[in-house]
Phi, psi and omega in degrees: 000132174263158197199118187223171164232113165280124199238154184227134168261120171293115171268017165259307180299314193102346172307154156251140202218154178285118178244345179205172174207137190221134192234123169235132171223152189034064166067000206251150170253144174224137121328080176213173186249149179266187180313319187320310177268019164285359177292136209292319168305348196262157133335023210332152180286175171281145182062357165202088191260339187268136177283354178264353210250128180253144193253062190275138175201161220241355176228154165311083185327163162230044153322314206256319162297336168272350174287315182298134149308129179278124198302349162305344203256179189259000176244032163293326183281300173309324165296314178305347175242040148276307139351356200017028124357111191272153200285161177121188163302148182229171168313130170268348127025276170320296180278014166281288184323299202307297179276000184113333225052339152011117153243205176295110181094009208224153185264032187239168164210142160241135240229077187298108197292135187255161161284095252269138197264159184286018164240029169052069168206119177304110224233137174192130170277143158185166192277113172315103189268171188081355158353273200280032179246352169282176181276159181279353174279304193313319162315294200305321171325304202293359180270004180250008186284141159215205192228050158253006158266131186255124156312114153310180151184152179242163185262126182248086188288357180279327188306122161320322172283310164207137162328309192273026192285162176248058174340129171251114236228143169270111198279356193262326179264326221046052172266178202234144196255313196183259161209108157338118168331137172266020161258351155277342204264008167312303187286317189279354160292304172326302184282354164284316180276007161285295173332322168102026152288129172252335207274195156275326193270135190267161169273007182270150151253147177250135175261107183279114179266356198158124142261121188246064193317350155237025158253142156028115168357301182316315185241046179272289190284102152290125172233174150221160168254142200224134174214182201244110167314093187294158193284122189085034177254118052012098174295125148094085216231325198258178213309320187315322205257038186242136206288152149292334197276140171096340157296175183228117164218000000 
């Protein structure tokens, strides 16, 4: 079974927040909306306005389908090796999750709820944010990053813009590379303080899988992040990601 979350940006705070969740199985799509979207501000997509209502199709909505590169174009190819992706078909799951799905302008992201890996480790792909806001020596940094390398990161509980930010550090110069997605670091702070970090510097490492020097900012750095699963830990957890169908409110 596949499990992804559509996270929304309130555009007016810039928070992010979970409005649907879509689950596939055996070929079958299931659809519903979260807490999330009880926000006065979000939308429901077209064609599917009621929020209490579970949405099943036998096909990919196309909400989701519109995110996908169509396997015809030539930059369908080009994603896949920003993805460090092998070409042909892939999960679109995978590739959803991996880019955000991002479009130009757009306040969505979508978030593949993960698994616990067989060596009981918390795994999450995603594009290093905050590119075009480092220093240039720090931009200079990224052409020698690869992927024998591991990234520190710190929680900059201090940051005025979020609590939960998640710093990514160059361990050699100690320069900030960039950003944890802020729409993941909510979870990955949780599970560092179960792990019994009090501190600012986390026990996750990021790990650099692609550097992609003639792409887009959004998608110059591919990382993945590795942590240790702590015993009782469940990713997607807090009241927002809790399903709408079958309520009443």
């Amino acid at each position: 079974m596949n499990s992804a979350f559509v996270i929304w940006r309130d555009p007016i705070t810039t928070m992010w927040q979970p409005v649907a969740k879509l689950t596939e199985l055996d070929g079958i799509y299931t659809f519903s909306y979260t807490r999330g979207a009880l926000n006065k501000k979000f939308i429901p997509f077209p064609r599917m306005s009621i929020l209490e209502k579970e949405y099943v199709s036998h096909e990919l909505l196309p909400f989701f389908q519109n995110r996908l590169i169509p396997e015809r174009r030539p930059e369908y190819y080009t994603m896949l090796s920003w993805l460090d992706m092998a070409p042909g078909p892939n999960d679109p799951f995978e590739i959803l999750s991996a880019s955000g799905g991002a479009r130009k302008t757009d306040n969505f992201r979508i978030v593949k709820v993960p698994q616990k890996s067989e060596k009981n480790e918390y795994r999450l792909k995603f594009f290093v944010s905050g590119i075009a806001y480092i220093s240039d020596e720090a931009k200079h940094d990224l052409i020698n990053l690869d992927n024998t390398i591991f990234l520190p990161c710190i929680n900059e509980d201090k940051n005025q813009a979020d609590s939960n930010a998640v710093a990514i550090i160059n361990p050699k110069t100690g320069r900030r590379l960039g950003y944890y997605p802020r729409y993941l670091n909510e979870d990955l702070i949780r599970v560092n303080r179960m792990l019994g970090v009090t501190g600012s510097e986390l026990l996750t490492k990021i790990r650099v899988l692609k550097v992609n020097l003639s792409a887009p900012e959004q998608y110059r750095v591919f990382c993945e992040s590795v942590t240790s699963w702590p015993d009782g830990f469940s990713p997607f957890q807090s009241d927002s990601y809790k399903l709408l169908a079958g309520q009443i409110n």
